[in-house]
C-alpha positions as CSV (number, residue, x, y, z in Angstrom):
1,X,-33.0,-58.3,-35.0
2,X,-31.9,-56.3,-31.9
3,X,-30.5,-53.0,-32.2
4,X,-27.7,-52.3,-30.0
5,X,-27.5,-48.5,-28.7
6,X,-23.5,-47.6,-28.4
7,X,-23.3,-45.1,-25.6
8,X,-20.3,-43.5,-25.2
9,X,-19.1,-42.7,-21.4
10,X,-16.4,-39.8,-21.1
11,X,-14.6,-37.4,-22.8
12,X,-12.2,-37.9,-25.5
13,X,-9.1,-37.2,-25.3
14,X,-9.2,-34.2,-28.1
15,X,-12.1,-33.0,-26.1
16,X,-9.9,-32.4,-23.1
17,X,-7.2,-30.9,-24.5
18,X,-9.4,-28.3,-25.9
19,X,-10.9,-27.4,-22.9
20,X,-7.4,-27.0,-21.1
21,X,-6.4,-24.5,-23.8
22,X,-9.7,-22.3,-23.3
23,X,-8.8,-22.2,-19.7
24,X,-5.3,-21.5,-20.4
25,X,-6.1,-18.9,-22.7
26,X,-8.5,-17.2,-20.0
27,X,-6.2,-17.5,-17.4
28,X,-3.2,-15.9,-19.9
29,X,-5.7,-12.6,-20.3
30,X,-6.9,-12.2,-16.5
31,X,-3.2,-12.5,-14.6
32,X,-2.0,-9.5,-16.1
33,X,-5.5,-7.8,-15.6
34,X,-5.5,-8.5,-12.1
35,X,-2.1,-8.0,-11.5
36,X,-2.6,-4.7,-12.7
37,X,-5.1,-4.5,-10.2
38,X,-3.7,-5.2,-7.1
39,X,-0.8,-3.3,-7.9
40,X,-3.0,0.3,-8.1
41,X,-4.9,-1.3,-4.9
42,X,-1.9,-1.1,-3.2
43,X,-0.6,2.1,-4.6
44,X,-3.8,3.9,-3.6
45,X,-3.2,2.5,0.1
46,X,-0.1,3.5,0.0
47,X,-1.3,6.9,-1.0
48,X,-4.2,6.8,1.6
49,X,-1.0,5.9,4.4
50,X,0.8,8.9,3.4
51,X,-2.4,11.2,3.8
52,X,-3.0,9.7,7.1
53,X,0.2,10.0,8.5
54,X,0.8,13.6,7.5
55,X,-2.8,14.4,8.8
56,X,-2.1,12.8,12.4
57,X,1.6,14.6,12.0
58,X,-0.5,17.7,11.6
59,X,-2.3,16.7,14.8
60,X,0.3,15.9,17.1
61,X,2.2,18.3,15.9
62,X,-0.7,21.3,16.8
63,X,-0.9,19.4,20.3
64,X,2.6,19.7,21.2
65,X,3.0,22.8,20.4
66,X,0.4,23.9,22.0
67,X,1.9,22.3,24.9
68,X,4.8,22.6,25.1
69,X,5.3,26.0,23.2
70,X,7.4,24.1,20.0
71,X,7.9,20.5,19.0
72,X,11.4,19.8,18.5
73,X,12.2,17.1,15.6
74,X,14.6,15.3,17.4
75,X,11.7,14.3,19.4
76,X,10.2,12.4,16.1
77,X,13.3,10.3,15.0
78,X,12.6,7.7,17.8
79,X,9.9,5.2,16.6
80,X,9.4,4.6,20.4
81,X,9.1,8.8,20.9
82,X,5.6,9.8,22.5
83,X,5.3,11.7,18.9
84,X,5.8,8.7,17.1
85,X,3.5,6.4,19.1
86,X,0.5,9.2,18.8
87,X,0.9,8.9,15.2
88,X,0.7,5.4,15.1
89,X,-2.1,5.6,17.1
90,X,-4.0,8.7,14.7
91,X,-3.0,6.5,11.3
92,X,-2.6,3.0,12.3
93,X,0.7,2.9,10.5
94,X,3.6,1.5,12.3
95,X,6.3,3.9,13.4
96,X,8.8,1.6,11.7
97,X,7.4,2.4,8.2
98,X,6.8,6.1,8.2
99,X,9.1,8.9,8.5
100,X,8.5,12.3,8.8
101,X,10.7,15.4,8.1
102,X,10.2,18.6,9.5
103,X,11.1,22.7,9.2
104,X,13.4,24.4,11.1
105,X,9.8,24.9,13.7
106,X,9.2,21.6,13.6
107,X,6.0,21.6,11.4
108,X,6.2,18.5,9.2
109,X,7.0,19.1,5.5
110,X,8.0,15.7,4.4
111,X,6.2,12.4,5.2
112,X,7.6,9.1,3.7
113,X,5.1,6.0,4.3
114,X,7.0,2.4,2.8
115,X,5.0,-1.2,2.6
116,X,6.8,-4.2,1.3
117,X,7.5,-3.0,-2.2
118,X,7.2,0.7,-2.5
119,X,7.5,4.1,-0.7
120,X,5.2,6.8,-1.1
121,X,6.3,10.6,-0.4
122,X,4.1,13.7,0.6
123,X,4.7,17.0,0.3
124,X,2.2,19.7,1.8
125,X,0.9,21.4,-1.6
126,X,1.6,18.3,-3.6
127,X,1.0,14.7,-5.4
128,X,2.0,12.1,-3.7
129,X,5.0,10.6,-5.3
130,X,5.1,6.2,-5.1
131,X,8.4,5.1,-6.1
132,X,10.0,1.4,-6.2
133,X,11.8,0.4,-2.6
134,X,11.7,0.6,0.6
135,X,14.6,3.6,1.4
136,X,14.0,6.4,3.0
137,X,15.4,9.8,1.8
C-alpha cells in the first residue's frame, strides 16, 4: 500500500485575515504615536526658528547701530530691506515667514517665526509661545 503525503501549499484564508488584523491593530497604535511625534518635531523647530531669528535680530541690530548711530524699524518691515536680508542670511529663515517688532530705539522685542501650520512668538525674558495659524500679530 502506498501512502500518499497531503501537502498543503498556501495560506488559508482564516490565516490571512488574521494576519491583516495584527497589522491593522499595529498600525491603529503607531499613527497616533508618531503623529505625536512629528508634531513636537516641528514645534521644537519652530522654537529653534524663533531663537535664531531673534539672535541674528540681536546681531544686525548691534551692527546697525553701530553704524549708523540707530536702526530705525521702518527699515525692517521690507522683507527685501538690507535688515531683513542679513537676517535671513544669520538664521536661514525666509524674510516672508518671520516678523520682528521693535521698541521705540529699535531693539527688537517681538519676533514672530510661522511654517505651514503654526506661529511661534518670542519675547526677550520669555517662553516661546507656538500657537495654531499662520497670522501675524
Amino acid at each position: 500500500m502506498k501512502n500518499k503525503i497531503n501537502f498543503k501549499k498556501g495560506f488559508t484564508m482564516i490565516e490571512i485575515i488574521v494576519v491583516f488584523a495584527v497589522i491593522a491593530i499595529l498600525v491603529a497604535i503607531a499613527i497616533p504615536t508618531m503623529t505625536h511625534y512629528i508634531d513636537a518635531a516641528r514645534n521644537n523647530e519652530l522654537s529653534a526658528n524663533a531663537n535664531g531669528v531673534y539672535c541674528a535680530a540681536l546681531v544686525v541690530y548691534h551692527e546697525t547701530n553701530a553704524e549708523a548711530g540707530s536702526v530705525k524699524p521702518s527699515d525692517w518691515t521690507d522683507s527685501s530691506s538690507p535688515q531683513s536680508k542679513r537676517i535671513k542670511e544669520l538664521s536661514d529663515v525666509n524674510p516672508s515667514n518671520f516678523k520682528v517688532d521693535f521698541d521705540t530705539n529699535g531693539k527688537p522685542v517681538k519676533i514672530q517665526v510661522k511654517n505651514g501650520t503654526h506661529t511661534a512668538i518670542l519675547t526677550p525674558n520669555s517662553a516661546v509661545e507656538i500657537k495654531k495659524g499662520t497670522d501675524f500679530d
